[in-house]
PQR file with spaces between the fields and no chain letter, atoms N, CA, C, O and H, PARSE charges and radii, in Angstrom:
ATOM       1  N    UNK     1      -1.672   89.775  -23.453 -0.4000 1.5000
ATOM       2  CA   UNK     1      -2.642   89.271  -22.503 -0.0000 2.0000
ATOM       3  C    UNK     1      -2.601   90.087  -21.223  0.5500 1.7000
ATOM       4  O    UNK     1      -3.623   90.528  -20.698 -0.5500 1.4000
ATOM       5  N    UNK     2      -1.404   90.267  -20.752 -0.4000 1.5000
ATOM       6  CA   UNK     2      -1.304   91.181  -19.676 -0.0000 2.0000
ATOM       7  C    UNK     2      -1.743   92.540  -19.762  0.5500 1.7000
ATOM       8  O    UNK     2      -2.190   93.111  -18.767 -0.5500 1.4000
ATOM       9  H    UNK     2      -0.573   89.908  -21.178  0.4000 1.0000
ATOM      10  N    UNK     3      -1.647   93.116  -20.905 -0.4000 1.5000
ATOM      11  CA   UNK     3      -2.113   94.413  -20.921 -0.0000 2.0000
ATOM      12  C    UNK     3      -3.462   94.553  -21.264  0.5500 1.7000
ATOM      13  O    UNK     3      -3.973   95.650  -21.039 -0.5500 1.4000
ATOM      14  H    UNK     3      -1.284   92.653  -21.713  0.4000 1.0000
ATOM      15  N    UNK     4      -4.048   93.793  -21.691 -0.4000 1.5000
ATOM      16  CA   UNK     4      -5.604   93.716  -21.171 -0.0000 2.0000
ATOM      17  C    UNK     4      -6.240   93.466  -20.141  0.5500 1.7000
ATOM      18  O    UNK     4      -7.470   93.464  -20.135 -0.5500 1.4000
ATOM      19  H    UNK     4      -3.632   92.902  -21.873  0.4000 1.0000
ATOM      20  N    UNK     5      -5.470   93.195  -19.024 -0.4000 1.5000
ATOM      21  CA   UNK     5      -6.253   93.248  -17.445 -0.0000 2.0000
ATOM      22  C    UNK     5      -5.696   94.120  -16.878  0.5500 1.7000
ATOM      23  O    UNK     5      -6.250   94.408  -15.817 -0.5500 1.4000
ATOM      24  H    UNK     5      -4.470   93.197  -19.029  0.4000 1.0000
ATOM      25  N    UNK     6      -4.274   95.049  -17.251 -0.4000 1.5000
ATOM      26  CA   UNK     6      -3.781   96.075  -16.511 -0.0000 2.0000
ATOM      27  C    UNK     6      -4.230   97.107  -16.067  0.5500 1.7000
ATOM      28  O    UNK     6      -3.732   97.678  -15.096 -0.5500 1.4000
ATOM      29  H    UNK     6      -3.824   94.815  -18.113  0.4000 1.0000
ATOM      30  N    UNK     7      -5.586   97.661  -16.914 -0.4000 1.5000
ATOM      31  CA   UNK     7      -7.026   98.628  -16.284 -0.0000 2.0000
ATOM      32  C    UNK     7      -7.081   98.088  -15.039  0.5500 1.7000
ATOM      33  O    UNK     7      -6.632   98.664  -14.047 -0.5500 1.4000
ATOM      34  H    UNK     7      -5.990   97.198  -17.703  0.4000 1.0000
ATOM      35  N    UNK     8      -7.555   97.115  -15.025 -0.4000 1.5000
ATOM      36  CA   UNK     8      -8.481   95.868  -14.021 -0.0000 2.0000
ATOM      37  C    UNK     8      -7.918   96.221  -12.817  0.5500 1.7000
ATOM      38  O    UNK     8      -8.447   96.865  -11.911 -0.5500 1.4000
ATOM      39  H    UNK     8      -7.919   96.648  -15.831  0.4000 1.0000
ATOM      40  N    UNK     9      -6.411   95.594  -12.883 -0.4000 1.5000
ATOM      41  CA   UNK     9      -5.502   95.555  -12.314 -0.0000 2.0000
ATOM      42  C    UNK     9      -5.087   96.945  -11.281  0.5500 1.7000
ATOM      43  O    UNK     9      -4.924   96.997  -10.062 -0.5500 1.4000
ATOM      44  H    UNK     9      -5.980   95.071  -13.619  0.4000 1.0000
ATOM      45  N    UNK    10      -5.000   98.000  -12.334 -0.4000 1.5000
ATOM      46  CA   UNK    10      -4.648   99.484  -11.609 -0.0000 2.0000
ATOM      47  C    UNK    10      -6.029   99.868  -10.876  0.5500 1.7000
ATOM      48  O    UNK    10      -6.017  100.273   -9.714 -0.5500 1.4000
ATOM      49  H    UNK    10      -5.133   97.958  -13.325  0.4000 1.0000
ATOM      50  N    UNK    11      -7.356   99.706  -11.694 -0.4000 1.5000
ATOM      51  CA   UNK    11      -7.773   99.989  -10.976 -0.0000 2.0000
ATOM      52  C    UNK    11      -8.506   99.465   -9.289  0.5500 1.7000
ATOM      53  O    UNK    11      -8.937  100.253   -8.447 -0.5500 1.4000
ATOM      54  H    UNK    11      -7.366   99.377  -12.639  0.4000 1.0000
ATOM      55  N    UNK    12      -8.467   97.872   -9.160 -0.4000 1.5000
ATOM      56  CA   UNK    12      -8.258   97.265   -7.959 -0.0000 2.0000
ATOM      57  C    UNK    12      -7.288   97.530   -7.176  0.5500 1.7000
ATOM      58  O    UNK    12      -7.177   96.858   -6.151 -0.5500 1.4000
ATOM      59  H    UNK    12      -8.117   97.232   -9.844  0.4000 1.0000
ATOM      60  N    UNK    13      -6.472   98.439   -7.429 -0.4000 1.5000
ATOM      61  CA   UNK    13      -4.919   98.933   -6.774 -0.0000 2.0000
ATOM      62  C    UNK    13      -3.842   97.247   -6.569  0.5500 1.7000
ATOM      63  O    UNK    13      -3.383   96.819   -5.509 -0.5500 1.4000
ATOM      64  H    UNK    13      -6.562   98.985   -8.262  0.4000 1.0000
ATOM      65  N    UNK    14      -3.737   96.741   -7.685 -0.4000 1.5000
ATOM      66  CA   UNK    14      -2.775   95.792   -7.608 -0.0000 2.0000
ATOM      67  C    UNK    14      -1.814   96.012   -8.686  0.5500 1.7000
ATOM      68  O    UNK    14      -1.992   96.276   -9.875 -0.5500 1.4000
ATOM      69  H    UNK    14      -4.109   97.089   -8.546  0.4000 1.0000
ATOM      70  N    UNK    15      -0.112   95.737   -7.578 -0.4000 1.5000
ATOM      71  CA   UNK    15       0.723   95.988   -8.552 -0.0000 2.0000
ATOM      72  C    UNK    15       1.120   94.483   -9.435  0.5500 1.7000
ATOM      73  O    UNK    15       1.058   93.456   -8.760 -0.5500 1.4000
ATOM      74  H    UNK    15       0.033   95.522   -6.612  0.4000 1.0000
ATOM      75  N    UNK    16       1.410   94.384  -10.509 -0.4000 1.5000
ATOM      76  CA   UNK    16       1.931   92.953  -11.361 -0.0000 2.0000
ATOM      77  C    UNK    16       3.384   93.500  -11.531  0.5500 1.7000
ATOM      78  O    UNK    16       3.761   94.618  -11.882 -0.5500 1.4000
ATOM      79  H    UNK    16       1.460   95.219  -11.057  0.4000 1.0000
ATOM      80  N    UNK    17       4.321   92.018  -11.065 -0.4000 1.5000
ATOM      81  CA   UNK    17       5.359   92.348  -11.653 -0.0000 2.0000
ATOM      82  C    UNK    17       5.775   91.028  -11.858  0.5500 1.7000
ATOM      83  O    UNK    17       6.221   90.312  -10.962 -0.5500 1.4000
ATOM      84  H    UNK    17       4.015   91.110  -10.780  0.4000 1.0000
ATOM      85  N    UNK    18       5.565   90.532  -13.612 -0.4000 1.5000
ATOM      86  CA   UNK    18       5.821   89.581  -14.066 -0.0000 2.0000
ATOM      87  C    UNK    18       7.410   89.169  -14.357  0.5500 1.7000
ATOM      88  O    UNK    18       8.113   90.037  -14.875 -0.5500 1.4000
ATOM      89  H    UNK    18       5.203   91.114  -14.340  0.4000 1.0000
ATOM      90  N    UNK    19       7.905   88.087  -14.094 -0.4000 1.5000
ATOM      91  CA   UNK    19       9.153   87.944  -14.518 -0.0000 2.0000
ATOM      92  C    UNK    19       9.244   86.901  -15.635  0.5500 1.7000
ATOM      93  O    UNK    19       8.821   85.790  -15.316 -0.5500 1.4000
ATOM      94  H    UNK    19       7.334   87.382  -13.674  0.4000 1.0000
ATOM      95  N    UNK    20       9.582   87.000  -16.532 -0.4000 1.5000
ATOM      96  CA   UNK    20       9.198   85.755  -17.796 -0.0000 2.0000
ATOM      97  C    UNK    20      10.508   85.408  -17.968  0.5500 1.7000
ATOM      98  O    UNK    20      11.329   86.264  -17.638 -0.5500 1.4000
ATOM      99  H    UNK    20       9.925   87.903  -16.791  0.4000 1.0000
ATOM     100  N    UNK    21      10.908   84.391  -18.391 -0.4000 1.5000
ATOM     101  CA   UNK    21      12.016   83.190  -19.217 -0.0000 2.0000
ATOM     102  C    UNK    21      11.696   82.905  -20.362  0.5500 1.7000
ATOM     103  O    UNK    21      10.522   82.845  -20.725 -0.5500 1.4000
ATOM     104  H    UNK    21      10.241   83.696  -18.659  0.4000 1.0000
ATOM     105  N    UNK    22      12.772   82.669  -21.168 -0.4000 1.5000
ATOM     106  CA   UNK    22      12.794   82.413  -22.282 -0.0000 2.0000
ATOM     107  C    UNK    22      12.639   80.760  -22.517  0.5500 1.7000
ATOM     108  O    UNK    22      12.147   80.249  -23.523 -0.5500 1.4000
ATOM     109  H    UNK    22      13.726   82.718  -20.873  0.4000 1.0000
ATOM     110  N    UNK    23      13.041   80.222  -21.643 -0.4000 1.5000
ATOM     111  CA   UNK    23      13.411   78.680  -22.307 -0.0000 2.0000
ATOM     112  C    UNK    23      12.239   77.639  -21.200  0.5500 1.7000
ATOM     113  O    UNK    23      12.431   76.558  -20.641 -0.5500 1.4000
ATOM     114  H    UNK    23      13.441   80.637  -20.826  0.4000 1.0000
ATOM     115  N    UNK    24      11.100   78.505  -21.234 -0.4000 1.5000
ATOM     116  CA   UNK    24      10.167   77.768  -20.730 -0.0000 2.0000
ATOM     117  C    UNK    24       9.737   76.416  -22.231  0.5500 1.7000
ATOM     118  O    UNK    24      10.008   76.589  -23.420 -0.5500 1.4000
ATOM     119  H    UNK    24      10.944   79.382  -21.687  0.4000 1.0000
ATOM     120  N    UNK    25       9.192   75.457  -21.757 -0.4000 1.5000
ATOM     121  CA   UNK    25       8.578   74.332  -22.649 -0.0000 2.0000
ATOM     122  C    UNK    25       7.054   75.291  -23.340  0.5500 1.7000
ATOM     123  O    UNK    25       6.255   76.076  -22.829 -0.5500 1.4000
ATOM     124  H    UNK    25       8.972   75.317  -20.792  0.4000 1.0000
ATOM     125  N    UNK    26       7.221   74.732  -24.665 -0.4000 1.5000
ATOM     126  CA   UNK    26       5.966   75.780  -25.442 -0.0000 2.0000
ATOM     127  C    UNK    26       4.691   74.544  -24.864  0.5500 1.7000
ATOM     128  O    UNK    26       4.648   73.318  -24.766 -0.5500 1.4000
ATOM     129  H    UNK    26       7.870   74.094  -25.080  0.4000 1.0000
ATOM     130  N    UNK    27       4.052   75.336  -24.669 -0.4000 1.5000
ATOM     131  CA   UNK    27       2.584   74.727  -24.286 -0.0000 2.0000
ATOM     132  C    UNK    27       1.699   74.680  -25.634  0.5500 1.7000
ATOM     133  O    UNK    27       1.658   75.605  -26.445 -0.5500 1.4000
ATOM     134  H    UNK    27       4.087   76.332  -24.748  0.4000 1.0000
ATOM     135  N    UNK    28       0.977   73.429  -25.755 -0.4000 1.5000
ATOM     136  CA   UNK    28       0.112   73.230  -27.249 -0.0000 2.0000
ATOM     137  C    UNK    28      -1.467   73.145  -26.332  0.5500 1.7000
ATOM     138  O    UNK    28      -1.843   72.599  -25.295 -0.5500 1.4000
ATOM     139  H    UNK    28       1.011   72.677  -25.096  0.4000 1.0000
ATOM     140  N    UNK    29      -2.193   74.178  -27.578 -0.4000 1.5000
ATOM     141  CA   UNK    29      -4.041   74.085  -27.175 -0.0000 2.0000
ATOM     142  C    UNK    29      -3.937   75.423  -27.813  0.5500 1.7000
ATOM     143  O    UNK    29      -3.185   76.083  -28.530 -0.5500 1.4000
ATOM     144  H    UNK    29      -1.888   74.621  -28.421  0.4000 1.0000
ATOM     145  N    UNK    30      -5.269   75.500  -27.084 -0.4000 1.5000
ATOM     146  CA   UNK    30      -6.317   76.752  -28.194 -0.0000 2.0000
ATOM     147  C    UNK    30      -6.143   78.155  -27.643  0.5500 1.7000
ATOM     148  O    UNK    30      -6.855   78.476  -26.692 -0.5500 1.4000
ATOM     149  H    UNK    30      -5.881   74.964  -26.502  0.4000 1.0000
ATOM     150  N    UNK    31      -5.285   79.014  -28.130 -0.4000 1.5000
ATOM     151  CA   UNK    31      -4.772   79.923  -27.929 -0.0000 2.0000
ATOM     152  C    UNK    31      -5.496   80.913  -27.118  0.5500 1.7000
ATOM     153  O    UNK    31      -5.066   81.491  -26.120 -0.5500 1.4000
ATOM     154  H    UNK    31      -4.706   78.754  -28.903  0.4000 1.0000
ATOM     155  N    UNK    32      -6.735   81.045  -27.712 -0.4000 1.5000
ATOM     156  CA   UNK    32      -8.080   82.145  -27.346 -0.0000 2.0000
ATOM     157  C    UNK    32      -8.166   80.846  -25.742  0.5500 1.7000
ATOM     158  O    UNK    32      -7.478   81.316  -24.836 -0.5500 1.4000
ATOM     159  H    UNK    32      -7.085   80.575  -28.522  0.4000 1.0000
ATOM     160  N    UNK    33      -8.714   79.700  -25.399 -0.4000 1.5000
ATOM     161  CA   UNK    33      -8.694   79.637  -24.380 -0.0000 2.0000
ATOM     162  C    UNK    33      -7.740   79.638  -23.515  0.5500 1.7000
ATOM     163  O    UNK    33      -8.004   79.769  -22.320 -0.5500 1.4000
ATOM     164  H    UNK    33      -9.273   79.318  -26.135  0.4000 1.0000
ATOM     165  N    UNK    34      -6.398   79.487  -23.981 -0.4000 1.5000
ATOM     166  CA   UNK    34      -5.227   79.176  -22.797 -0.0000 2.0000
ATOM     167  C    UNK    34      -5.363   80.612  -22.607  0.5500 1.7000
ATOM     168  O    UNK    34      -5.434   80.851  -21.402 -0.5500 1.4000
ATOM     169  H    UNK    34      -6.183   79.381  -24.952  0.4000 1.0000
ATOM     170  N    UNK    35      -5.449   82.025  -23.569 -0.4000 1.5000
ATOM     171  CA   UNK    35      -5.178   83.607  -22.917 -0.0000 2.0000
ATOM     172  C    UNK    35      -6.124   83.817  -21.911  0.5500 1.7000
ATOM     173  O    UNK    35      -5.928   84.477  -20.891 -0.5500 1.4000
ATOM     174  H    UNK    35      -5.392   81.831  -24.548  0.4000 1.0000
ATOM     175  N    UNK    36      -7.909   82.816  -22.452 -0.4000 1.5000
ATOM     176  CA   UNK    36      -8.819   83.223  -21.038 -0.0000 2.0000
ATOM     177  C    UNK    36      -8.461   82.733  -19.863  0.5500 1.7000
ATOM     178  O    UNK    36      -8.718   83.387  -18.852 -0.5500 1.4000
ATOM     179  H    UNK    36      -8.067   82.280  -23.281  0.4000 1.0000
ATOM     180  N    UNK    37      -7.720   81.343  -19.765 -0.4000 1.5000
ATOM     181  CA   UNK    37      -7.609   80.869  -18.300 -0.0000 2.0000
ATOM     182  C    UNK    37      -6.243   81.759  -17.553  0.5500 1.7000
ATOM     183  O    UNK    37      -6.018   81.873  -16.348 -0.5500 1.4000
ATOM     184  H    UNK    37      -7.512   80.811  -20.586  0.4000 1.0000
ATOM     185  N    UNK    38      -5.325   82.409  -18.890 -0.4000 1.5000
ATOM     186  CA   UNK    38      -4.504   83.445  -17.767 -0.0000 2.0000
ATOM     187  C    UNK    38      -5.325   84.605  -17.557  0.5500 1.7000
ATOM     188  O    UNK    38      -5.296   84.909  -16.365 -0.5500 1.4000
ATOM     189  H    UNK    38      -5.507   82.316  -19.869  0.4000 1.0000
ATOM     190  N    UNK    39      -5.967   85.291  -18.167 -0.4000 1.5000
ATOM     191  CA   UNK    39      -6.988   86.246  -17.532 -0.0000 2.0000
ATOM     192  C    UNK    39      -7.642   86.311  -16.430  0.5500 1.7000
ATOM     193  O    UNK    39      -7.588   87.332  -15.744 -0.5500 1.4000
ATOM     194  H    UNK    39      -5.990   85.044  -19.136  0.4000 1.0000
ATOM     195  N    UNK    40      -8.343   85.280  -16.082 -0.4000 1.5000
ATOM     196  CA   UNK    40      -8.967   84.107  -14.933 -0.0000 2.0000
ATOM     197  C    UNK    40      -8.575   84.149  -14.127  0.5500 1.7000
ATOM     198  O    UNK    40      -9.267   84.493  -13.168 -0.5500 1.4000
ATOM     199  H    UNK    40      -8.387   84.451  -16.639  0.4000 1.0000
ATOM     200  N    UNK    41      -7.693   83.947  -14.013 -0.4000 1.5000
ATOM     201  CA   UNK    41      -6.405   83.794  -13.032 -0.0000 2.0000
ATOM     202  C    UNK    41      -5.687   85.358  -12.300  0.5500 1.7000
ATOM     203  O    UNK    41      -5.507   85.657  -11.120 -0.5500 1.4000
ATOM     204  H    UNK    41      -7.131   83.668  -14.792  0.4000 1.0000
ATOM     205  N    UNK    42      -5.395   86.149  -13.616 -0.4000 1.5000
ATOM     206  CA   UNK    42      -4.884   87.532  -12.997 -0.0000 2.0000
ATOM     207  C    UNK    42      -6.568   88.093  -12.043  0.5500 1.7000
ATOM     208  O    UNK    42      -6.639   88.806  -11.042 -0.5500 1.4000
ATOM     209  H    UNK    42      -5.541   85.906  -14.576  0.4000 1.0000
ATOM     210  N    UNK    43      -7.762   87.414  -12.866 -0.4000 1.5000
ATOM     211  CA   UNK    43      -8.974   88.272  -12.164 -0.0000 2.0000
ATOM     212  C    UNK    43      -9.269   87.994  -10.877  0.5500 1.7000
ATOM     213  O    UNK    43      -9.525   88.792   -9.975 -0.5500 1.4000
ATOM     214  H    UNK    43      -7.704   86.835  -13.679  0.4000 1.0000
ATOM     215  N    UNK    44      -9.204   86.536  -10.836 -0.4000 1.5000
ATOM     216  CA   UNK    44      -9.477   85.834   -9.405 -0.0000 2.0000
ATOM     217  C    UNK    44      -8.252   86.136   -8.594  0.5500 1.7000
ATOM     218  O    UNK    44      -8.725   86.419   -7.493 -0.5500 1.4000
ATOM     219  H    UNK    44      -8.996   85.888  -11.569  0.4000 1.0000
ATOM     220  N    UNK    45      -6.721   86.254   -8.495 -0.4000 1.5000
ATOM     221  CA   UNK    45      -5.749   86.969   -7.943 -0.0000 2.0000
ATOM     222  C    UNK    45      -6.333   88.468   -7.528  0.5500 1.7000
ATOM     223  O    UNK    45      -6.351   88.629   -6.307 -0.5500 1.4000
ATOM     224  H    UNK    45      -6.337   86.024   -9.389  0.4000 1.0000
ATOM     225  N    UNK    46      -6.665   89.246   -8.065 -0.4000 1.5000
ATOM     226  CA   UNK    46      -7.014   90.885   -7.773 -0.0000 2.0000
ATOM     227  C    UNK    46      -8.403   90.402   -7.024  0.5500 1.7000
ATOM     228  O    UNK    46      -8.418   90.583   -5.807 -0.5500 1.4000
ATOM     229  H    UNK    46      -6.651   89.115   -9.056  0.4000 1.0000
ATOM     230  N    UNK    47      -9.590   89.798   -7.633 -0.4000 1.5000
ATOM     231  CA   UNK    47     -10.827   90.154   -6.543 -0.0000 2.0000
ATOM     232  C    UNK    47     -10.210   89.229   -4.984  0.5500 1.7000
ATOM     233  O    UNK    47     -10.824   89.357   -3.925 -0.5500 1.4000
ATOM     234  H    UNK    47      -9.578   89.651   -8.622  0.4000 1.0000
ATOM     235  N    UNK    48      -9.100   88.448   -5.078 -0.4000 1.5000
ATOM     236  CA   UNK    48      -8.915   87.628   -3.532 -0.0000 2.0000
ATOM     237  C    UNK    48      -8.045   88.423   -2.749  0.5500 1.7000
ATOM     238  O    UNK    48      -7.774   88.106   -1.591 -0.5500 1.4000
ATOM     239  H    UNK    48      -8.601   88.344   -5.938  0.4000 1.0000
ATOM     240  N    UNK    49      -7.490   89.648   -3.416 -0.4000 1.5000
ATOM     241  CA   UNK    49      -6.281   90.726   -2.367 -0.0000 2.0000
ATOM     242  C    UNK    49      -7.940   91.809   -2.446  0.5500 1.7000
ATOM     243  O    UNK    49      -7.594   92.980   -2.598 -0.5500 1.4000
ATOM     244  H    UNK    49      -7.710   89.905   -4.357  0.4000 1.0000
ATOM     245  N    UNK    50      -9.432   91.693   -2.385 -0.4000 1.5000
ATOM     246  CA   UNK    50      -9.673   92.814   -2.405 -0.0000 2.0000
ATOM     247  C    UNK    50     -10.291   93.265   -0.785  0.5500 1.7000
ATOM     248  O    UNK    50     -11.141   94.066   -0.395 -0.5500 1.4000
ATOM     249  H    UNK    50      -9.713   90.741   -2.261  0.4000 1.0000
ATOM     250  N    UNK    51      -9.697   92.637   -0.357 -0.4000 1.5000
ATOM     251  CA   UNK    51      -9.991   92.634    1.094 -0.0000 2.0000
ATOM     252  C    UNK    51      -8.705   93.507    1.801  0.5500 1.7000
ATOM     253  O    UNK    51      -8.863   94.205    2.803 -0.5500 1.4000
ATOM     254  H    UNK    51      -9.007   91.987   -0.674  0.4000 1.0000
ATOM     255  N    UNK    52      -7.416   93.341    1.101 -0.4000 1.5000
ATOM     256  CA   UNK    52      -6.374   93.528    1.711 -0.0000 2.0000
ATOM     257  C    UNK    52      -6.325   95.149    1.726  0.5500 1.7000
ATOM     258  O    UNK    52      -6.358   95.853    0.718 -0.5500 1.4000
ATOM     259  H    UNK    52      -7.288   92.775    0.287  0.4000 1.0000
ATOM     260  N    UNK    53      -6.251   95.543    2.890 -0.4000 1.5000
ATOM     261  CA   UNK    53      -6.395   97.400    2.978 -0.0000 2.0000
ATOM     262  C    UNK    53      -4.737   97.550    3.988  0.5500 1.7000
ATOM     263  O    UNK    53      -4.544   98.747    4.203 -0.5500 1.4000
ATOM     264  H    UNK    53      -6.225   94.971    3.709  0.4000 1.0000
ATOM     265  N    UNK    54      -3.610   96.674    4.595 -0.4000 1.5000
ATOM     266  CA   UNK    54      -2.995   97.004    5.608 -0.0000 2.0000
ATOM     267  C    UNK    54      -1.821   97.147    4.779  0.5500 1.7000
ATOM     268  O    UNK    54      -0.984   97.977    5.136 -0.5500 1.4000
ATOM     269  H    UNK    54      -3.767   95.702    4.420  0.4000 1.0000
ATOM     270  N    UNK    55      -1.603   96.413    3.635 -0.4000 1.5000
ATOM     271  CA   UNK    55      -0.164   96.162    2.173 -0.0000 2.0000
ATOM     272  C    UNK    55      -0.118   96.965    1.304  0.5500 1.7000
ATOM     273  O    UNK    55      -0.602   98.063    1.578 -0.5500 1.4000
ATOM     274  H    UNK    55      -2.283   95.739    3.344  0.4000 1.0000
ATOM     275  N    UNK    56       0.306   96.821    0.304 -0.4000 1.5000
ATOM     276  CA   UNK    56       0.254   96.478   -0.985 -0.0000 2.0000
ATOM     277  C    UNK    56      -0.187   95.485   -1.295  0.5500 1.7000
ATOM     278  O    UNK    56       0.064   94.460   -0.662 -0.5500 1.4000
ATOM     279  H    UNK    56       0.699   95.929    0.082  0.4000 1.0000
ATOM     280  N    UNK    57      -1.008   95.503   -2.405 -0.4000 1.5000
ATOM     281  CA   UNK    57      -1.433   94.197   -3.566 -0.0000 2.0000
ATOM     282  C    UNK    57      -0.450   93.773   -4.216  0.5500 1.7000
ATOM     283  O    UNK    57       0.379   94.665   -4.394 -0.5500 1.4000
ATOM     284  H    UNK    57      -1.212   96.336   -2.920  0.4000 1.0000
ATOM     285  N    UNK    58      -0.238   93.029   -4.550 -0.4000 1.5000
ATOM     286  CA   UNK    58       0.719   92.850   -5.104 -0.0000 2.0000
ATOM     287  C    UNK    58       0.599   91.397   -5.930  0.5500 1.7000
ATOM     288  O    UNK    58       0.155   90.379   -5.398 -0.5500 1.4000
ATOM     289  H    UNK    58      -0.911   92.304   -4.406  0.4000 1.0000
ATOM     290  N    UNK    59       1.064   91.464   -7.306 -0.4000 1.5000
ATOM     291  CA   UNK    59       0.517   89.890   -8.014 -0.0000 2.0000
ATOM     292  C    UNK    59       1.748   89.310   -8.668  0.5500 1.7000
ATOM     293  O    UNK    59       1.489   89.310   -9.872 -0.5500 1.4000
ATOM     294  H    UNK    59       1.424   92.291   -7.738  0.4000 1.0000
ATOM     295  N    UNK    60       2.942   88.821   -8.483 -0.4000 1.5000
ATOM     296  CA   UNK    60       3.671   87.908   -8.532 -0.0000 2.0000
ATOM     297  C    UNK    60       4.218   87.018   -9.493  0.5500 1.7000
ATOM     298  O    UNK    60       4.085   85.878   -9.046 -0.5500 1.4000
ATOM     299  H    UNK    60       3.152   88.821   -7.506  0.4000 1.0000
ATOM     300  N    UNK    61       4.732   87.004  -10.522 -0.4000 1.5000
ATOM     301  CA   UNK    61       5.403   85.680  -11.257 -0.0000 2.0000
ATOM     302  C    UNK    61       6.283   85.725  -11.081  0.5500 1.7000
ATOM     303  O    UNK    61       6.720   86.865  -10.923 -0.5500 1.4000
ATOM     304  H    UNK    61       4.840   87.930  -10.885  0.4000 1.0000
ATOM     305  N    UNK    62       7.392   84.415  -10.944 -0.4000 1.5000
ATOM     306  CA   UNK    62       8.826   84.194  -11.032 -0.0000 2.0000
ATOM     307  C    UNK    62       9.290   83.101  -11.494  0.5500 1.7000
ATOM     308  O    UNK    62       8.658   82.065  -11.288 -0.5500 1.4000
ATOM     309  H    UNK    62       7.037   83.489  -11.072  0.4000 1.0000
ATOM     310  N    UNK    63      10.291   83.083  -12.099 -0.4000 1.5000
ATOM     311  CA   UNK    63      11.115   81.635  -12.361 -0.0000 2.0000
ATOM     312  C    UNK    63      11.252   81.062  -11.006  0.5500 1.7000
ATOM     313  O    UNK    63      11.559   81.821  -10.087 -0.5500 1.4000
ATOM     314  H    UNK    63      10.804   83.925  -12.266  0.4000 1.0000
ATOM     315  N    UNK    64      11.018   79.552  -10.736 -0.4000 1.5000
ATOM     316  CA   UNK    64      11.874   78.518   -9.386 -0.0000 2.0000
ATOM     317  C    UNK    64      11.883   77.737   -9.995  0.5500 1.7000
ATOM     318  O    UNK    64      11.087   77.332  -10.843 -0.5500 1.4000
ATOM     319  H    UNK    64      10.769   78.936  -11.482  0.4000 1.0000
ATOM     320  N    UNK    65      13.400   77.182   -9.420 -0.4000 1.5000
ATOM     321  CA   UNK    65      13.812   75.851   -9.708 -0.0000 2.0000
ATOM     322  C    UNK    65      12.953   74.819   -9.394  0.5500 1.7000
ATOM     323  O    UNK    65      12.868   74.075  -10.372 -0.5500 1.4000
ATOM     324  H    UNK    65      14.046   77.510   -8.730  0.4000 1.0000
ATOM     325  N    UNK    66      12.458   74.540   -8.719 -0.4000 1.5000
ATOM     326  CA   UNK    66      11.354   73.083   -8.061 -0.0000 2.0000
ATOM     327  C    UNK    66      10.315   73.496   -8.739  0.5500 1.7000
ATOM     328  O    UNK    66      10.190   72.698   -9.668 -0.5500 1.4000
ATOM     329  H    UNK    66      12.526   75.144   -7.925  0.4000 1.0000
ATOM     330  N    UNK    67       9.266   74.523   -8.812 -0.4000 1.5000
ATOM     331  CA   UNK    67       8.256   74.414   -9.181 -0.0000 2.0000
ATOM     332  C    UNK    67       8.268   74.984  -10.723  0.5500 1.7000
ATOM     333  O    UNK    67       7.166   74.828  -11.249 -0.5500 1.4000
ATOM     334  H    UNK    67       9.367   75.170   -8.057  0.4000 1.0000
ATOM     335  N    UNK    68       9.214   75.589  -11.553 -0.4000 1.5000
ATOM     336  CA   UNK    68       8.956   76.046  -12.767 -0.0000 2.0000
ATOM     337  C    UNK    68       8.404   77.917  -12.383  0.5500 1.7000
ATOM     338  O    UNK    68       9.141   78.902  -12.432 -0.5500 1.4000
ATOM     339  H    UNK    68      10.109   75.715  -11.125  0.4000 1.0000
ATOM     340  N    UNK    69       7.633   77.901  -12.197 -0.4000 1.5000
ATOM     341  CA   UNK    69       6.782   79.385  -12.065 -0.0000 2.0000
ATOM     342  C    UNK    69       6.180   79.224  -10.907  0.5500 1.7000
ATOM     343  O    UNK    69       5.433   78.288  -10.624 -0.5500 1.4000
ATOM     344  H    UNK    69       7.035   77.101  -12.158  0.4000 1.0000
ATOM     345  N    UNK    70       6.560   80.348  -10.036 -0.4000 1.5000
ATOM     346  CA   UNK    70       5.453   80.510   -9.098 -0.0000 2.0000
ATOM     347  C    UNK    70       4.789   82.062   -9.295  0.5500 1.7000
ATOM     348  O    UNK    70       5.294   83.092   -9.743 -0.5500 1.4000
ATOM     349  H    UNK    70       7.167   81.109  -10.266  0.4000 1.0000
ATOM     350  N    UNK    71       3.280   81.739   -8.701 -0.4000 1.5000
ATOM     351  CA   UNK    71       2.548   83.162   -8.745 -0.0000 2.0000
ATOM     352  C    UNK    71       1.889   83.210   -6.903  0.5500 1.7000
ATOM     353  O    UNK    71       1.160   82.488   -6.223 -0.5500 1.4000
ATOM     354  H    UNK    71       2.871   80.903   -8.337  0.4000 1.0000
ATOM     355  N    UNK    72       2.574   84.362   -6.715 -0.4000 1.5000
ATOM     356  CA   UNK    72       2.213   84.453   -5.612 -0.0000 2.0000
ATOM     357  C    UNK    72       1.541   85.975   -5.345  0.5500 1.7000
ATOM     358  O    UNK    72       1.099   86.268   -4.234 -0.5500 1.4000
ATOM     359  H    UNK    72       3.165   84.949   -7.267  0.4000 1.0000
């Protein structure tokens, strides 16, 4: 899934640096839509940094304790 928006991605100049876990809870539904709403998500992340000219872009996953995953 990720490497189908990574064009997208490089070419909006945003870097991804996903951190994944293994012993996340498996999520149940429809595969083809749960991959579009993470797509969705990486797209609407890149067009909302496309303003940002003073940083890096930069797009975010991590393991936390309180919240499970954050994407920042």
């Amino acid at each position: 899934m990720i490497a189908l928006s990574l064009s997208e991605l490089q070419r909006n100049q945003v870097m991804l640096r996903a951190e994944l876990v293994g012993d996340l809870p498996h999520v149940t539904g429809d595969r083809v839509q749960l991959q579009q709403v993470i797509l969705n998500l990486l797209r609407n992340a890149s067009d909302a940094m496309s303003g940002v000219d003073d940083r890096p872009r930069q797009l975010r996953s991590e393991p936390n304790e309180k919240a499970g995953i954050v994407c920042a």
